[in-house]
C-alpha positions in Angstrom: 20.0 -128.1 -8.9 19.7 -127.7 -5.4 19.4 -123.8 -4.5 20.4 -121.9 -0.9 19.0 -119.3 1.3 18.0 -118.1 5.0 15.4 -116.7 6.6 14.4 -113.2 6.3 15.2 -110.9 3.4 12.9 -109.1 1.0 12.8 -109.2 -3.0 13.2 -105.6 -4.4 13.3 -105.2 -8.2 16.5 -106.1 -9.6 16.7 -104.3 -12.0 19.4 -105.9 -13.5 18.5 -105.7 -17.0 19.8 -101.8 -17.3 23.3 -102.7 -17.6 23.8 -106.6 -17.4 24.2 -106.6 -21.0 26.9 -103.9 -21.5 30.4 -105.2 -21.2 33.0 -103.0 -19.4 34.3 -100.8 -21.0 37.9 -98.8 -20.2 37.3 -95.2 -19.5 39.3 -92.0 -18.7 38.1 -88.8 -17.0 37.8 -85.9 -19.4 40.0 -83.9 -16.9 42.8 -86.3 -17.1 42.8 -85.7 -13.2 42.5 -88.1 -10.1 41.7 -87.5 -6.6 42.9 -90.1 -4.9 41.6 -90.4 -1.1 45.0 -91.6 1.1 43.1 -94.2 3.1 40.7 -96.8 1.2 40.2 -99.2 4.0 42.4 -100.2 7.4 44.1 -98.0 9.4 45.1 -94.3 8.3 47.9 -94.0 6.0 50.5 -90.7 5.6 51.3 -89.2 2.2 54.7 -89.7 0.7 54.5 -88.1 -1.8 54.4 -83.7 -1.8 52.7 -81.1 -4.5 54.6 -80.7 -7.9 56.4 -84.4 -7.5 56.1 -86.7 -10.3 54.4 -90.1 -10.0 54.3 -93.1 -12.2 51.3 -95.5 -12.6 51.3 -98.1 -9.7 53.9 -96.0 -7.0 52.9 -95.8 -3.7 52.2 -92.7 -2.7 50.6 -93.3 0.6 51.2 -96.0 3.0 51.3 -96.7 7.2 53.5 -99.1 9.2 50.4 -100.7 10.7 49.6 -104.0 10.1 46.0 -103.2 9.6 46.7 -100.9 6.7 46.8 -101.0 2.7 48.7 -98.9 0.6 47.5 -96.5 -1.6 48.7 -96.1 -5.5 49.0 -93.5 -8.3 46.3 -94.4 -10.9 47.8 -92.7 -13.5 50.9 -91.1 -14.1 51.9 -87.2 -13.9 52.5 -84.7 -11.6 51.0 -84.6 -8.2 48.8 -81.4 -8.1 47.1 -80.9 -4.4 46.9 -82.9 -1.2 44.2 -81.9 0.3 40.7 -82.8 1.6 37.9 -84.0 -0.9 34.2 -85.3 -0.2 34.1 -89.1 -0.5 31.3 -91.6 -0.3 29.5 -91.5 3.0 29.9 -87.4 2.6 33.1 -87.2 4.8 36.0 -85.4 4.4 39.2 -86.8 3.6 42.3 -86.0 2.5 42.6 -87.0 -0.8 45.8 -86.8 -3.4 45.5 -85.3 -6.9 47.6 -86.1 -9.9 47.3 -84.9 -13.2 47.7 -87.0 -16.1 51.1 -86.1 -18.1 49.8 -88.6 -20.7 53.0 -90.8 -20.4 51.5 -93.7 -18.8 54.8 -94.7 -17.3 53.9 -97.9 -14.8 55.8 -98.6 -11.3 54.5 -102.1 -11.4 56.0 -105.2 -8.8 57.8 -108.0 -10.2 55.4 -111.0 -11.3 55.7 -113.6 -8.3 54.4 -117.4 -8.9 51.6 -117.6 -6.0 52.1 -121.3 -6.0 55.6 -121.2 -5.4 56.7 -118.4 -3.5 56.6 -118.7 0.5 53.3 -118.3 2.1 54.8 -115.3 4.2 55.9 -113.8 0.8 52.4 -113.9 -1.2 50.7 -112.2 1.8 53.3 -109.6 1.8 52.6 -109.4 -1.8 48.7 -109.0 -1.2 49.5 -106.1 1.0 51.8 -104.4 -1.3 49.3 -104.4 -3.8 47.0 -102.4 -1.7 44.2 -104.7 -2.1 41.2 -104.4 -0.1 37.6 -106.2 -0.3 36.1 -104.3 -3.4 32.7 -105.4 -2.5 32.2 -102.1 0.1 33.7 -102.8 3.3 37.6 -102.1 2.1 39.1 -104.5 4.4 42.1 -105.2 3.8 42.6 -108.1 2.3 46.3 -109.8 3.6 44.2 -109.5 7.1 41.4 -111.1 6.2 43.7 -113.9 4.4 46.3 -114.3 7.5 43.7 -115.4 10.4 44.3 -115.7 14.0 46.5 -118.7 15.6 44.8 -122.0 16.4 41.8 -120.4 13.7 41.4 -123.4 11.0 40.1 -121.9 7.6 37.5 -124.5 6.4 36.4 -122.6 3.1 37.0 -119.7 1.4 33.1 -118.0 -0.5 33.8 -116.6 -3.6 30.5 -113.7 -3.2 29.3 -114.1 -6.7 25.8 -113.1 -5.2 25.7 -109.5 -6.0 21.9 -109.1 -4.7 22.4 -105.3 -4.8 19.7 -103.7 -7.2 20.7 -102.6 -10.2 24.5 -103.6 -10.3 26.1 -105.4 -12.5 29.9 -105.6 -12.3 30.8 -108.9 -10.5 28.2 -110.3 -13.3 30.2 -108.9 -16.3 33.4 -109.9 -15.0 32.5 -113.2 -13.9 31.6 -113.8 -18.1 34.7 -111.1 -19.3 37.2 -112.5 -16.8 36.1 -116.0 -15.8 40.3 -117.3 -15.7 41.1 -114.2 -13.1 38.6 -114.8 -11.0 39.3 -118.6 -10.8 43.0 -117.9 -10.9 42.5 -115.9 -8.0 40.1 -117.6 -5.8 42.6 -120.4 -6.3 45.7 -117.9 -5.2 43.3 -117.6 -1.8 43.0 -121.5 -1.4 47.0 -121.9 -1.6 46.8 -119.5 1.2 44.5 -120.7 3.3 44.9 -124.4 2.7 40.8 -124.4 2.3 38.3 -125.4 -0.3 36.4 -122.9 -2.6 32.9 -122.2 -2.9 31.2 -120.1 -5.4 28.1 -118.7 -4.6 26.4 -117.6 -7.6 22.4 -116.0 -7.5 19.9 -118.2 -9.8 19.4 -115.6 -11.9 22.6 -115.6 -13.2 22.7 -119.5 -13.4 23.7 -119.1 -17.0 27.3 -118.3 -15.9 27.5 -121.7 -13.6 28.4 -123.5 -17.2 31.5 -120.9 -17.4 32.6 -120.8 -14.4 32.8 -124.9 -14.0 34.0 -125.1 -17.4 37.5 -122.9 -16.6 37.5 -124.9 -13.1 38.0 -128.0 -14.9 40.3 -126.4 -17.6 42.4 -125.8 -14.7 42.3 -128.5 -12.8 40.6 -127.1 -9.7 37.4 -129.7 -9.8 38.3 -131.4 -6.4 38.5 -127.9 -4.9 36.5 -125.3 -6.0 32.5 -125.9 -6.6 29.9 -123.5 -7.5 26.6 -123.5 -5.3 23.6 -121.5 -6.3 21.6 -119.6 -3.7 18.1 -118.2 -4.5 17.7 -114.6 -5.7 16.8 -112.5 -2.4 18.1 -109.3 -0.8 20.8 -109.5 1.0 21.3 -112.8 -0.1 25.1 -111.4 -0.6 25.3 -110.5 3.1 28.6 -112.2 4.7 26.7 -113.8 7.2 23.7 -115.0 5.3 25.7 -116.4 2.7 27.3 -118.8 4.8 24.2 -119.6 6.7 23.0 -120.1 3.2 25.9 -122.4 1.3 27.2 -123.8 4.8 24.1 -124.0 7.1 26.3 -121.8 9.4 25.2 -119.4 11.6 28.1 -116.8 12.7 27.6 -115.9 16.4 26.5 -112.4 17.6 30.1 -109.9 17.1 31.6 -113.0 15.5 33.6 -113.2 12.2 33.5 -115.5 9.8 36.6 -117.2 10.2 35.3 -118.1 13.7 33.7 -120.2 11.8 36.3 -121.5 9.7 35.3 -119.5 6.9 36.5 -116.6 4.5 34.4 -114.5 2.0 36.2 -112.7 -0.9 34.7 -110.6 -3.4 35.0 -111.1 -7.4 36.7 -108.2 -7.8 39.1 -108.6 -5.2 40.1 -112.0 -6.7 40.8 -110.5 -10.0 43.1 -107.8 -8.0 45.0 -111.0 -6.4 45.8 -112.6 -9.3 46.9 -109.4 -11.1 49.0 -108.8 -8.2 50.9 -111.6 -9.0 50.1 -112.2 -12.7 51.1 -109.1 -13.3 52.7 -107.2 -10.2 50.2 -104.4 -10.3 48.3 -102.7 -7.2 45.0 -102.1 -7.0 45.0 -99.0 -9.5 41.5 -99.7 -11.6 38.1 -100.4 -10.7 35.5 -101.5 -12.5 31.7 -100.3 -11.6 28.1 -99.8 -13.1 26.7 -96.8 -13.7 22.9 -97.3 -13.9 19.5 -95.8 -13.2 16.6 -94.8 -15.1 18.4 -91.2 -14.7 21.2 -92.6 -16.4 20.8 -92.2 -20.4 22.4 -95.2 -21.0 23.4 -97.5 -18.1 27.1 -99.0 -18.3 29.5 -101.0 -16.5 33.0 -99.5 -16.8 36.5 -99.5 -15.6 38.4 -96.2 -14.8 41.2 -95.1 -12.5 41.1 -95.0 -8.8 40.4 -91.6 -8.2 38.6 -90.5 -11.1 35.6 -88.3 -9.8 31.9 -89.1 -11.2 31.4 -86.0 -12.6 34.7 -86.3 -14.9 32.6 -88.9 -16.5 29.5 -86.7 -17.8 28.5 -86.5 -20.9 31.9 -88.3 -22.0 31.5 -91.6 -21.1 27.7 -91.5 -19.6 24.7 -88.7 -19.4 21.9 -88.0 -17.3 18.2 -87.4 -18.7 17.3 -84.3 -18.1 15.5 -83.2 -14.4 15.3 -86.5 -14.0 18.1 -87.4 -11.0 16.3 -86.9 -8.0 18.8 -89.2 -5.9 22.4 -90.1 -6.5 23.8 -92.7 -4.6 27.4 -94.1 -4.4 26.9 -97.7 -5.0 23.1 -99.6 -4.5 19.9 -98.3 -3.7 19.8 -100.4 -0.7 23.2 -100.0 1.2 24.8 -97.3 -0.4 25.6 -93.9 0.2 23.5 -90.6 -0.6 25.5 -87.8 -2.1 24.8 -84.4 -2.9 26.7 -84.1 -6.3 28.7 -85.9 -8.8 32.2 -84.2 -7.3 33.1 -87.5 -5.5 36.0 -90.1 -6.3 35.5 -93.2 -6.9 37.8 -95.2 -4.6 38.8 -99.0 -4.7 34.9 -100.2 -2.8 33.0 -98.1 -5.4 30.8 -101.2 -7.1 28.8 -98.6 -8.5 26.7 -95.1 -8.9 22.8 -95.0 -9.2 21.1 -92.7 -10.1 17.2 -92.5 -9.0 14.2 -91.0 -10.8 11.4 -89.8 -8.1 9.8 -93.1 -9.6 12.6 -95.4 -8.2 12.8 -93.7 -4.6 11.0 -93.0 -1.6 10.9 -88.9 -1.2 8.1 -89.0 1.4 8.2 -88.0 5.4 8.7 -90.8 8.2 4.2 -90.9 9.8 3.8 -93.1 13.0 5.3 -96.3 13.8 2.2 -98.9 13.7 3.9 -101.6 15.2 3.1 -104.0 12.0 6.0 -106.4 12.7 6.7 -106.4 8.7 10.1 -105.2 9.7 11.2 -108.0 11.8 9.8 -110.8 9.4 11.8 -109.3 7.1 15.0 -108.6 8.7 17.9 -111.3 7.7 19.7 -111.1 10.8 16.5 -112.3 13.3 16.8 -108.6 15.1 13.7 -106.7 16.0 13.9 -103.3 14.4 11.2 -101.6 15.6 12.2 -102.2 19.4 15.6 -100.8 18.4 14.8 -98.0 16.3 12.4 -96.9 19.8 15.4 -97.2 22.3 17.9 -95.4 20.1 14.9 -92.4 19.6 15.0 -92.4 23.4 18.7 -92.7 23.8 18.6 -96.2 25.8 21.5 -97.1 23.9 22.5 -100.3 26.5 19.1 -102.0 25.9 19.5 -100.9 22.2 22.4 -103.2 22.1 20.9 -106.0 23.7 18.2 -105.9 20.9 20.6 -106.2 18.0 21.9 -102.5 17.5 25.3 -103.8 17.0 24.8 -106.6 15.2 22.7 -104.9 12.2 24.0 -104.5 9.1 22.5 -101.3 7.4 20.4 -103.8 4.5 17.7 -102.0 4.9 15.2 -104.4 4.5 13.1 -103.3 7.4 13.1 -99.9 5.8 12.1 -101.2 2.7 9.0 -103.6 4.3 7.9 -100.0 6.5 4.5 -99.0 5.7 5.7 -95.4 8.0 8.7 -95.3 5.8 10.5 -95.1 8.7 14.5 -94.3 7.3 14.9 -97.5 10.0 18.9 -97.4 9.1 19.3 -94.1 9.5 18.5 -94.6 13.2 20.8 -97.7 13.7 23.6 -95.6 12.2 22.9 -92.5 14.2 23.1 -95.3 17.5 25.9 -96.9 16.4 27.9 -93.6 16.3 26.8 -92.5 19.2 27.7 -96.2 21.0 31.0 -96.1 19.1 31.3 -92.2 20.4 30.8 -93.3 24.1 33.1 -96.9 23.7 36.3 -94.5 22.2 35.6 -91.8 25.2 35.7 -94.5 27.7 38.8 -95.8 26.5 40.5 -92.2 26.4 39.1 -92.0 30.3 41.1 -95.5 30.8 44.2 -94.3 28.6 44.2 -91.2 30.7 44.1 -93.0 34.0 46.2 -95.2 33.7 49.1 -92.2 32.8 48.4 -90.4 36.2 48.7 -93.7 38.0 52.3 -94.1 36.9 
């Protein structure tokens, strides 16, 4: 069978093999506590809920009135302990809710609703009530991406089955453990959007194509749902290389896929849609893997939103001795350094690595020998050394014009850097700063345009 990919990319070890064979497994944190942050994707939401009040599994207990917003859930029931704010992955701040279990496990579920009956306006409402968000990092909420713009015709909706991220493998566990949810959901999305489905599975987990087709024909989905396989290569998983990949698409520069007539949803976050309606319950759980060569025995496992990574140790998972020199909140290549295990796990957690000084780079950045290697390698046809210079000299405009803006943090040209040049670091450093100067500008305009009245 025919297999996809684009240009560019890199092929790191996958490292797989630590925890693709472990099923997930339902855990709880030995504190029987959760710190739940009150925003996990869209626009900021307000507690409504106060300290000593007590919540049942699946209650909202933070929410906004923006469109661009999904509401937050209790995890667990019991008795709401502290609001206040927590470190979260990318080491910010937040505030963040914590409930203590009172072992009751009383739920506040929705009513089941029939996705294929129910009004169009009603299943997005549903989406949204769930508080479900793109679980495979970005937390975007998901009734947004599903309700596109006027005059926008949605073409096809990717199931991202890729999951080219080293060392995780969640989306390849559940794919075998809950091959009628995921289908069940990715159909949900195709009711929606009126669009065929594509699932875009890595070769190297082509032994799950026979599953996958086999529930789609159980279910009557074989005019409508296919499954493509694109060739193992990082970021093969990448929004806009996978449909440059499967579709032979390529997404203009600040473009969104459905501009060209496409949506992407993540395995996860079909499972969450058709448990939204299957079963009328929020995004409360998420499933992860816990791996590394730190780790003493990698896992994939499903725990509370909330629950923090260190709740987890020794209980569920342990750490070799001296051995973690890195922990990062999700992949080695896009995810987050932390400092500790006293960080939640929120609803875009796919997993926690962590690194021996074997499996990490530990050395300082040397001089810049202007190799190229980086922009062979970089999936998005950018030039990273130019970019990384103008950023270093705070020429942020011609930054832009190189790329800047349009890079999305793989690290691949970081990876391919015979300087180990921490290449993304710069691009995020510019991107804040560009971001920084755009919301200033706007407060200037906001400003002026109140004296003028």
């Amino acid at each position: 069978m025919k297999t996809h990919t684009f240009r560019g990319g890199i092929h790191p070890n996958e490292m797989k093999e630590l925890s693709n064979k472990c099923p997930i497994t339902n855990v709880f944190p030995s504190t029987k506590t959760v710190t739940i942050p009150i925003t996990m994707g869209g626009a900021p939401n307000e507690a409504l809920v106060k300290v000593g009040d007590i919540v049942k599994r699946g209650q909202i207990i933070a929410k906004s009135d923006k469109y661009m917003s999904a509401p937050v859930h209790a995890s667990i029931s019991g008795k709401v302990k502290k609001i206040s704010s927590y470190l979260v992955t990318g080491n910010m701040e937040v505030p963040c809710i914590t409930i203590e279990s009172d072992g009751a496990s009383e739920e506040d579920f929705m009513p089941p609703l029939d996705p294929f009956t129910c009004d169009t306006k009603d299943a997005i409402a549903r989406i949204k009530d769930a508080g479900i968000v793109g679980m495979g990092g970005a937390s975007f909420p998901t009734h947004v991406k599903l309700s596109p713009p006027p005059n926008t015709e949605i073409d096809w909706v990717l199931l991202n089955a890729a999951e080219c991220e080293p060392y995780l493998t969640v989306d390849e566990r559940t794919l075998q453990e809950d091959t009628a949810k995921v289908i069940d959901g990715l159909a949900i999305e195709l009711k929606l959007t009126g669009a065929q489905g594509i699932i875009a599975l890595e070769d190297n987990k082509a032994y799950i194509r026979p599953l996958l087709i086999e529930e789609i024909n159980k279910k009557g989905y074989s005019d409508d749902i296919s499954v493509v396989l694109v060739k193992t290569k990082y970021p093969q998983g990448g929004e806009k290389n996978l449909v440059e990949a499967v579709l032979g698409v390529e997404i203009p520069s600040g473009g969104l896929p459905a501009a060209a007539g496409v949506i992407i949803s993540n395995v996860g976050t079909a499972c969450a849609i058709s448990d939204a309606f299957r079963l009328g319950k929020p995004l409360i759980d998420r499933a992860l893997t816990i791996s590394g060569n730190a780790v003493e025995k990698p896992c994939n496992i499903r725990v509370p939103v909330g629950t923090i990574v260190g709740d987890l140790i020794p209980e569920v998972f342990d750490l070799k001795e001296n051995a973690t020199v890195k922990i990062i909140s999700g992949g080695p290549m896009m995810g987050f350094a932390m400092p500790s295990t006293q960080f939640p796990i929120a609803k875009g957690t796919s997993g926690i690595t962590f690194l021996t000084a074997e499996e990490t780079y530990l050395t300082d950045e040397s001089q810049c020998i202007n190799c190229g290697k980086c922009v062979d390698a970089c999936p998005m046809h950018l030039t990273p050394v130019l970019m990384k210079n103008e950023v270093l000299a705070d020429n942020l405009q011609t930054a832009k014009k190189f790329g800047l803006m349009d890079c999305i943090e793989c690290g691949c040209c970081a990876y391919v850097c015979p300087a180990n040049i921490r290449l993304v670091q710069w691009f995020r450093l510019g991107k804040n700063k560009v971001r920084a100067q755009m919301a200033a500008q706007k407060a200037k305009e906001e400003a002026n345009k109140g004296s003028a009245k």
